[in-house]
VODOMAR-905923 format. One record per residue (C-alpha): x, y, z. Coordinates in steps of 0.25 Angstrom, whole numbers, plus 5000, padded with zeros to 4 digits. Last residue first. Layout:
residues N
<r u="X" v="Y" w="Z"/>
...
This chain:
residues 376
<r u="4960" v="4927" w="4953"/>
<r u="4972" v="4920" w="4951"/>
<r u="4978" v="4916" w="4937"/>
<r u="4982" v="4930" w="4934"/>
<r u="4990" v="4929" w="4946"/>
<r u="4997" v="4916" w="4942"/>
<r u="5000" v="4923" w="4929"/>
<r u="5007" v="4933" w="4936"/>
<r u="5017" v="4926" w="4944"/>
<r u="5020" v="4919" w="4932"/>
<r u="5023" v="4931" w="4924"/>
<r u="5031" v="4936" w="4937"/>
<r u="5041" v="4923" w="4939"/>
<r u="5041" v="4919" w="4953"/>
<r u="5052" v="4917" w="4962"/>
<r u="5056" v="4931" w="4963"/>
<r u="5069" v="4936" w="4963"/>
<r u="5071" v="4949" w="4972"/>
<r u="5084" v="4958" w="4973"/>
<r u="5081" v="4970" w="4983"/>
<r u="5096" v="4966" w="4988"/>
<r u="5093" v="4961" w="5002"/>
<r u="5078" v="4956" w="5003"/>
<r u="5079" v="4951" w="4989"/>
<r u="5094" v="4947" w="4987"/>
<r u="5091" v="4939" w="5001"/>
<r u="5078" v="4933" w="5000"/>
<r u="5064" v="4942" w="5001"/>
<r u="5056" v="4930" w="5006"/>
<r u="5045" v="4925" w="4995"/>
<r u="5037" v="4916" w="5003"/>
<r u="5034" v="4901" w="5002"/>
<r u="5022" v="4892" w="5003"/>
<r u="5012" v="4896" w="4994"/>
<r u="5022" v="4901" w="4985"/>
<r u="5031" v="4914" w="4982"/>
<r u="5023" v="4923" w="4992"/>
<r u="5030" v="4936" w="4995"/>
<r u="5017" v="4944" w="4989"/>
<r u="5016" v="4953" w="4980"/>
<r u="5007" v="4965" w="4974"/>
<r u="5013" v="4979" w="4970"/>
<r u="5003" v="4991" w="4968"/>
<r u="5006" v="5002" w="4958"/>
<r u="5005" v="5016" w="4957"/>
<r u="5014" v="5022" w="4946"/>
<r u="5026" v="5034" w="4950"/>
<r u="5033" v="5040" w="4938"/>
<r u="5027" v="5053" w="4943"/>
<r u="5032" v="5050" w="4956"/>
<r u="5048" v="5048" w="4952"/>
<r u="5056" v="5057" w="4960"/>
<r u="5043" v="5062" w="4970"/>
<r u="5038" v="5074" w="4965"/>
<r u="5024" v="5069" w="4968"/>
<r u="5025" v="5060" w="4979"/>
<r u="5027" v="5044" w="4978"/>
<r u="5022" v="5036" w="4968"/>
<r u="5013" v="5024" w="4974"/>
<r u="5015" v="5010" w="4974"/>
<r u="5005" v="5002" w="4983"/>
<r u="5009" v="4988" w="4988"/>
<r u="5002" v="4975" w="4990"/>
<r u="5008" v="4966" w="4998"/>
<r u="5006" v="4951" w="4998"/>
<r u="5003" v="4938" w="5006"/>
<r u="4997" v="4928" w="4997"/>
<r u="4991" v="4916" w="5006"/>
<r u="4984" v="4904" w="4999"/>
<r u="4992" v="4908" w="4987"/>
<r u="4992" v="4914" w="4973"/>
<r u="4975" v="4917" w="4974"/>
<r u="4979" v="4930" w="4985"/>
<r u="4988" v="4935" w="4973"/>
<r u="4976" v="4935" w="4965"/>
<r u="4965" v="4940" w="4974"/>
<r u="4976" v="4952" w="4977"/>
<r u="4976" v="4955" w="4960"/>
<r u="4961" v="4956" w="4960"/>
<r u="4959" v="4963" w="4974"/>
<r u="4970" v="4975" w="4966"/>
<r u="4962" v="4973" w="4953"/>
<r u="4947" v="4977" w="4959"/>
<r u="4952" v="4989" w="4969"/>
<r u="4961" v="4994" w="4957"/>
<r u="4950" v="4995" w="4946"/>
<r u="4943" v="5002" w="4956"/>
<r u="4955" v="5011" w="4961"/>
<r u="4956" v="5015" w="4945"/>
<r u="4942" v="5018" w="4944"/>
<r u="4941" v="5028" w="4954"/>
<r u="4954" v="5035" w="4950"/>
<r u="4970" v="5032" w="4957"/>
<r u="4979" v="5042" w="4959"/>
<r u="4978" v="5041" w="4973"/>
<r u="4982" v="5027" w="4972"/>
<r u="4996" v="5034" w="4967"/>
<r u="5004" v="5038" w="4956"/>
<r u="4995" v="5034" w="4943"/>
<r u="4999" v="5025" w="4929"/>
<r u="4988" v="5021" w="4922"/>
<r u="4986" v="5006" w="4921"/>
<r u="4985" v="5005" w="4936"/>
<r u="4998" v="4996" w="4943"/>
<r u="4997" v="4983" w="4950"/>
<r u="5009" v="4975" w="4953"/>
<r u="5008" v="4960" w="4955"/>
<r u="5019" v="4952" w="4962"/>
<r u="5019" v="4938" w="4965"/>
<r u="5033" v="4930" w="4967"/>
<r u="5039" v="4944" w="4972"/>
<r u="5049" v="4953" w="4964"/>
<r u="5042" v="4953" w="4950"/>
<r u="5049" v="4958" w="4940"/>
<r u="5038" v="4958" w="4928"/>
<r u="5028" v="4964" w="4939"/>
<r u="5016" v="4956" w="4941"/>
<r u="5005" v="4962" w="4936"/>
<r u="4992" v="4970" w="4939"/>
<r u="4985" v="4981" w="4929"/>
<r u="4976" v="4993" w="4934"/>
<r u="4965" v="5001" w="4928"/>
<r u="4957" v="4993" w="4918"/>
<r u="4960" v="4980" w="4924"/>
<r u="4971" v="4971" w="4926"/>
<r u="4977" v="4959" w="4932"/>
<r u="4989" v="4951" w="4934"/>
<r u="4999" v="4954" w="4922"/>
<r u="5012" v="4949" w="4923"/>
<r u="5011" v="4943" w="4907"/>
<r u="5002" v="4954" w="4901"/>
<r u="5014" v="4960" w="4894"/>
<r u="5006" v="4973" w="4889"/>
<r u="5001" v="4976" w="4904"/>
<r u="5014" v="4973" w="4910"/>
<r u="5021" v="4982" w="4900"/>
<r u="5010" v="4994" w="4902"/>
<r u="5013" v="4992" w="4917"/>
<r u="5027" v="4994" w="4915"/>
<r u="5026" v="5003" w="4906"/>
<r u="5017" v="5013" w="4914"/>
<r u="5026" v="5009" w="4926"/>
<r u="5039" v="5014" w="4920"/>
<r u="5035" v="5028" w="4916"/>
<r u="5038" v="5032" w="4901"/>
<r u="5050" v="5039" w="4896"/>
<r u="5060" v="5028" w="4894"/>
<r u="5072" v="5030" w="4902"/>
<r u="5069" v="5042" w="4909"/>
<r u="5054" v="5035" w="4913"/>
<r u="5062" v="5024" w="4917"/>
<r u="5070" v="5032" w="4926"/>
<r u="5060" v="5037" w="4933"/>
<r u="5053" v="5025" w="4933"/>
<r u="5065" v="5018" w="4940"/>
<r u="5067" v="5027" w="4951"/>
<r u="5051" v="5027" w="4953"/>
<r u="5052" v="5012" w="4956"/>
<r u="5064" v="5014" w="4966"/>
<r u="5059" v="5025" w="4973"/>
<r u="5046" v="5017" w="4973"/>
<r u="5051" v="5006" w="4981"/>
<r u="5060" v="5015" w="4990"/>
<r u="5046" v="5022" w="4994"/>
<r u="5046" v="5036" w="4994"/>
<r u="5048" v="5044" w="5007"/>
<r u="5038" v="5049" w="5017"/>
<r u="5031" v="5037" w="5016"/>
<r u="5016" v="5037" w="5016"/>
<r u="5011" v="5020" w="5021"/>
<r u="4999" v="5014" w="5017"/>
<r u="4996" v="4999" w="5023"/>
<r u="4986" v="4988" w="5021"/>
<r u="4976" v="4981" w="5029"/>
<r u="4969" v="4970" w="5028"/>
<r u="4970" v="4963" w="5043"/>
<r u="4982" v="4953" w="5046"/>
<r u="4991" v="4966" w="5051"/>
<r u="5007" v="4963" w="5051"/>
<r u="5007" v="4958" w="5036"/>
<r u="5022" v="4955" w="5032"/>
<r u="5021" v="4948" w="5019"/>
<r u="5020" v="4934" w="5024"/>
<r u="5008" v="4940" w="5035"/>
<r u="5000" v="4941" w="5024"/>
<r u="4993" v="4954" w="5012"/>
<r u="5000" v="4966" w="5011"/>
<r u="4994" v="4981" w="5009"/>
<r u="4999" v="4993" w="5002"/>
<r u="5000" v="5007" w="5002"/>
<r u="5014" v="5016" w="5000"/>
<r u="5010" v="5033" w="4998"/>
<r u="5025" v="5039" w="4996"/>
<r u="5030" v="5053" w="4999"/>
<r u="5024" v="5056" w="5012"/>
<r u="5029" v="5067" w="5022"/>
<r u="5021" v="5081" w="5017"/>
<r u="5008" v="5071" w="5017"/>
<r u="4999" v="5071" w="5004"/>
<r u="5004" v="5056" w="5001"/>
<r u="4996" v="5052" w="5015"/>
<r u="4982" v="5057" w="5010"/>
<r u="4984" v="5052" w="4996"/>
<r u="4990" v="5041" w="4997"/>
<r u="4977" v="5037" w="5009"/>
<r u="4967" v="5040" w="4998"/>
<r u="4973" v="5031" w="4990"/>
<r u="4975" v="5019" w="4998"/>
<r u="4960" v="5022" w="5003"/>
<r u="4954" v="5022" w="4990"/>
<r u="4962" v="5010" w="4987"/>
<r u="4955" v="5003" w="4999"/>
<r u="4942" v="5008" w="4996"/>
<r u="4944" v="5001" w="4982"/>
<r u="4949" v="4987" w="4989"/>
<r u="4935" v="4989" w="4995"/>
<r u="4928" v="4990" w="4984"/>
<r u="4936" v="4980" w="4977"/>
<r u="4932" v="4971" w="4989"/>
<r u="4942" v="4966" w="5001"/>
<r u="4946" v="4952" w="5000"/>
<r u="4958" v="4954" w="4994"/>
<r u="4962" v="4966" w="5004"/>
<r u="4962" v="4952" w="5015"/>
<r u="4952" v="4951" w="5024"/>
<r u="4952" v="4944" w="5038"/>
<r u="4951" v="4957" w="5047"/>
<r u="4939" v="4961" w="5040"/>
<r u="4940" v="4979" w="5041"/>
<r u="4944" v="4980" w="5027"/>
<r u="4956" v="4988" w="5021"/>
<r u="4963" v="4992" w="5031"/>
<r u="4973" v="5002" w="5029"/>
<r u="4987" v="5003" w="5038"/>
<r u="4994" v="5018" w="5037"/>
<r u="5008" v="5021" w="5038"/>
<r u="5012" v="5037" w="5036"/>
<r u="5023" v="5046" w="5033"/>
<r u="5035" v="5050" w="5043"/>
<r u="5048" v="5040" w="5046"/>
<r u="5055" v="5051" w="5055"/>
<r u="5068" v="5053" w="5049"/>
<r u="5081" v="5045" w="5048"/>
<r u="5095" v="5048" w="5041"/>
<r u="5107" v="5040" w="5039"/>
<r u="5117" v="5047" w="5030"/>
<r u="5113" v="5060" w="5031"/>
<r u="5107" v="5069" w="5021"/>
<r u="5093" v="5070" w="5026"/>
<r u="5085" v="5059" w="5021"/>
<r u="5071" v="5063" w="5017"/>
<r u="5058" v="5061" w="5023"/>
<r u="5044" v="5066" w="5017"/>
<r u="5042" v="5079" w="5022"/>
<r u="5036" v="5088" w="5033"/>
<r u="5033" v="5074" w="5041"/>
<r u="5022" v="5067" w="5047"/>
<r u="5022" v="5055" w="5056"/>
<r u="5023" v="5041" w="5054"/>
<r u="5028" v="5031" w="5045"/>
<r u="5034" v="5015" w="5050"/>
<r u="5019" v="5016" w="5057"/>
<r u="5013" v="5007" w="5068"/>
<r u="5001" v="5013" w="5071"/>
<r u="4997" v="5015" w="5056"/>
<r u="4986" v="5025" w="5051"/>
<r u="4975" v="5020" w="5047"/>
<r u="4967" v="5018" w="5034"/>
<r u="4953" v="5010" w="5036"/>
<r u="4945" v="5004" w="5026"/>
<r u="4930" v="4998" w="5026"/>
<r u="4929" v="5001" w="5041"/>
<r u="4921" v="4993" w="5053"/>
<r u="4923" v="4996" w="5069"/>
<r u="4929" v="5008" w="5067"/>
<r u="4942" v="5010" w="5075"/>
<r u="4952" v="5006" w="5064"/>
<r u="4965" v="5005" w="5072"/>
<r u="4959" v="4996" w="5081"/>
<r u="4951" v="4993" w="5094"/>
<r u="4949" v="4977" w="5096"/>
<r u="4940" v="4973" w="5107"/>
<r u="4928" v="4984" w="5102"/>
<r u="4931" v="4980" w="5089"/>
<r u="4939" v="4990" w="5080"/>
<r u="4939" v="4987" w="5064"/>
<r u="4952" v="4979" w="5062"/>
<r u="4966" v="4984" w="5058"/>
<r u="4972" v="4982" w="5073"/>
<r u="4968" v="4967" w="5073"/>
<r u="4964" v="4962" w="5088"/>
<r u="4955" v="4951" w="5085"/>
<r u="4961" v="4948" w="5072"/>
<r u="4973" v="4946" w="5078"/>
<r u="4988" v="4954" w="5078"/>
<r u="4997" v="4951" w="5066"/>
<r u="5008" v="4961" w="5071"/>
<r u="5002" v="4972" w="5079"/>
<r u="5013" v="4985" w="5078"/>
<r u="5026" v="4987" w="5088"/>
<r u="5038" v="4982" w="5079"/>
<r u="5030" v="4995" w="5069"/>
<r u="5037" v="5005" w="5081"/>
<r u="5050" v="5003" w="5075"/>
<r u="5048" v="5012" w="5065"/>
<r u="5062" v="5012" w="5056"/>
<r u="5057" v="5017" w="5041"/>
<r u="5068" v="5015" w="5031"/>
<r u="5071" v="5027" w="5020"/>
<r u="5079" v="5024" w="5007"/>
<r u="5092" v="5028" w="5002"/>
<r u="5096" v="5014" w="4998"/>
<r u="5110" v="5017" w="5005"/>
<r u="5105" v="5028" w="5014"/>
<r u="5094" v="5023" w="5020"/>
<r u="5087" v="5033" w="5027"/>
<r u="5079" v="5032" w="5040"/>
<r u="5065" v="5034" w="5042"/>
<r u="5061" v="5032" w="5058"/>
<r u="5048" v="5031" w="5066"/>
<r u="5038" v="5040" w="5065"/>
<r u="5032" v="5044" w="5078"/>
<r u="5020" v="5034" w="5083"/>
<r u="5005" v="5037" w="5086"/>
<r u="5001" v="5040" w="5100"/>
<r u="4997" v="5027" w="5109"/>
<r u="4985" v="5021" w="5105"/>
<r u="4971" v="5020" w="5114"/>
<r u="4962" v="5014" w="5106"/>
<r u="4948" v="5019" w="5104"/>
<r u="4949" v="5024" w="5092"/>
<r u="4936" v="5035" w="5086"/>
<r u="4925" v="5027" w="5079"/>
<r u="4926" v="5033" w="5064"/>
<r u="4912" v="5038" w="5058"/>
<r u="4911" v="5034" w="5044"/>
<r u="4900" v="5039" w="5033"/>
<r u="4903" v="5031" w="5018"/>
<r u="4900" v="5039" w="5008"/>
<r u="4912" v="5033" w="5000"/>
<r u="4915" v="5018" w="5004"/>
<r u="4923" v="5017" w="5015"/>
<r u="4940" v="5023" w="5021"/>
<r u="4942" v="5024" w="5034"/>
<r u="4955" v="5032" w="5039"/>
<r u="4961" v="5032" w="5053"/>
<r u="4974" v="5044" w="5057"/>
<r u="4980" v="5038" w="5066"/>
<r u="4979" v="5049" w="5081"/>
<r u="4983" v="5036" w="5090"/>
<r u="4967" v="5034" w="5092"/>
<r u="4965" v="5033" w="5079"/>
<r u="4960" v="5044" w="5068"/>
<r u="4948" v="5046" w="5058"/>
<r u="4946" v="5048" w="5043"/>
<r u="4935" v="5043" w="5037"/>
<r u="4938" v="5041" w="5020"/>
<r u="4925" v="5039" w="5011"/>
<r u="4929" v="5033" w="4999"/>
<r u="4929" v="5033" w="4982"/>
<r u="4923" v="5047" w="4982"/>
<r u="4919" v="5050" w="4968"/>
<r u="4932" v="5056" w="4957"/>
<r u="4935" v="5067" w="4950"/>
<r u="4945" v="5066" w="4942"/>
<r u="4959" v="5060" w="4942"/>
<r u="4963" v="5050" w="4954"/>
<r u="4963" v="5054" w="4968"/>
<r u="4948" v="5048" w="4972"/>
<r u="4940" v="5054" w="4980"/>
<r u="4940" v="5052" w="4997"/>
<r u="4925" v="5054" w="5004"/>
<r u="4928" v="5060" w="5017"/>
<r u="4926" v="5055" w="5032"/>
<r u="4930" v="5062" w="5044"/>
<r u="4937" v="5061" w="5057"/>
């Protein structure tokens, strides 16, 4: 084990922004704690005794879309909804052991038990010429937790703790995006049991695919042809449209804007993008994950204001590898939205959405967002 002060990757020289511990599990998992800088931590060792860690489950290629599904079907065995009293993402008690040994922690990044990626590969995965091919599903799943309180939400957390949080998404991108196997760096994090949340305590996900993302080989599709179309990159207008219009905007600061998309697909959806264009959170300066930490809590407090309960996922674009078709078109970005339509009903994916990728949305985007601007 040892701890290390992490910089930041943006441009310059920058101060240490975290102290970064890194110890392991029981299993062999890798274990990360993440606190102020300076800060002097001696990990407790596990004292679980776990079964060795899992093989990679399968990739298989599809050859009509021509994208890869993952098949592990040793996720039917995780802990669904468990206790307070016997919660896996909890600081270890003497009658409950976890996967964070330490009895207290500020952040901790783990590697998870119950992975749809696992394993190294020589290279990210590629089909093989045949008409159904399957590979070992290789790359990384990891859970963060962002705060030991089992009854939080990340809207509760303070800016300087949102901050340490970024740090951690960022240094964890780096890390994993170095690997021979990874192509794409996805974080995010969701917010009620409506949208799928199998673990009650605050906690999010990162996961290192060794292919790119559909989502984002479609959107780099389309800036690459926009930038052949028009000789400027799509999300630099995009953003400088939404800012000029005014209408879908959320909230802003010096360094980032918040809107609802103009094509909204969900009844509310903000996207949050910096005002100067950058790949990843790696990319990011000291001042910009600041200005970050206060407006990402801002924009969560309003969605948390539209209804008593405003489940959600929040997810990280990040460009893929350097020479990857598209990359340096690529724009981080955050996408906000919840499947909550009223405070009694939810937005089901309906046939022409859950079968044709056709969605209709129930709420007009300019109203969506001056509803959010009234929140606070």
């Amino acid at each position: 084990m040892r701890s290390c002060d992490i910089v930041s990757y943006g441009t310059g020289v920058q101060p240490a922004i975290a102290t970064r511990t890194d110890a392991h599990l029981a299993d062999g998992r890798d274990l990360f704690y993440y606190d102020p800088p300076g800060t002097q931590r001696v990990p407790p060792p596990d004292r679980r005794e776990l079964p060795p860690q899992l093989d990679p489950g399968q990739a298989r290629f599809d050859p009509r879309t021509g994208e890869w599904v993952i098949v592990a079907t040793h996720r039917q065995t995780r802990l669904l909804l468990p206790a307070a009293d016997s919660c896996p993402l909890c600081p270890s008690t003497p009658d409950n052991l976890t996967e964070v040994p330490a009895s207290e922690y500020a952040v901790a990044v783990f590697a998870n038990r119950f992975p749809a990626l696992a394993g190294v590969g020589a290279t990210p995965i590629e089909p093989d010429g045949t008409l159904l091919p399957v590979v070992p599903a290789v790359g990384r799943c990891e859970v963060i937790c962002f705060d030991p309180r089992h009854d939080v939400r990340f809207v509760d957390l303070s800016v300087d703790q949102v901050r340490l949080v970024v740090d951690a998404w960022a240094d964890r991108t780096a890390a994993l995006s170095s690997r021979p196997d990874v192509v794409q760096v996805y974080c995010f994090e969701n917010l009620g049991e409506e949208i799928g949340v199998t673990q009650r305590h605050p906690h999010g996900q990162i996961y290192a695919y060794p292919t790119v993302a559909p989502r984002t080989a479609r959107m780099l599709r389309r800036a690459v042809d926009y930038r052949r179309a028009h000789g400027t990159n799509l999300f630099d207008d995009l953003v400088a449209i939404e800012v000029a219009a005014g209408e879908r905007v959320v909230a802003a600061n010096e360094a980032w804007v918040a809107f609802v998309p103009f094509a909204a697909k969900w009844p509310f959806e903000v996207h949050l993008y910096p005002r100067v264009r950058v790949p990843d959170l790696p990319s990011l300066g000291r001042a910009e994950r600041e200005s970050l930490s206060q407006i990402y809590i801002d924009v969560l407090r309003r969605f948390g204001g539209l209804f008593d309960s405003t489940p959600y996922v929040a997810a990280w674009h990040q460009a893929p590898r350097p020479g990857t078709e598209g990359f340096e078109e690529s724009a981080l970005h955050l996408e906000l939205f919840t499947n909550r339509r009223s405070p009694t009903a939810l937005k089901y994916p309906a046939g022409t959405e859950a079968g044709m990728d056709m969605f209709s949305n129930d709420v007009v985007p300019e109203e969506a967002a001056q509803r959010l601007r009234g929140l606070s």
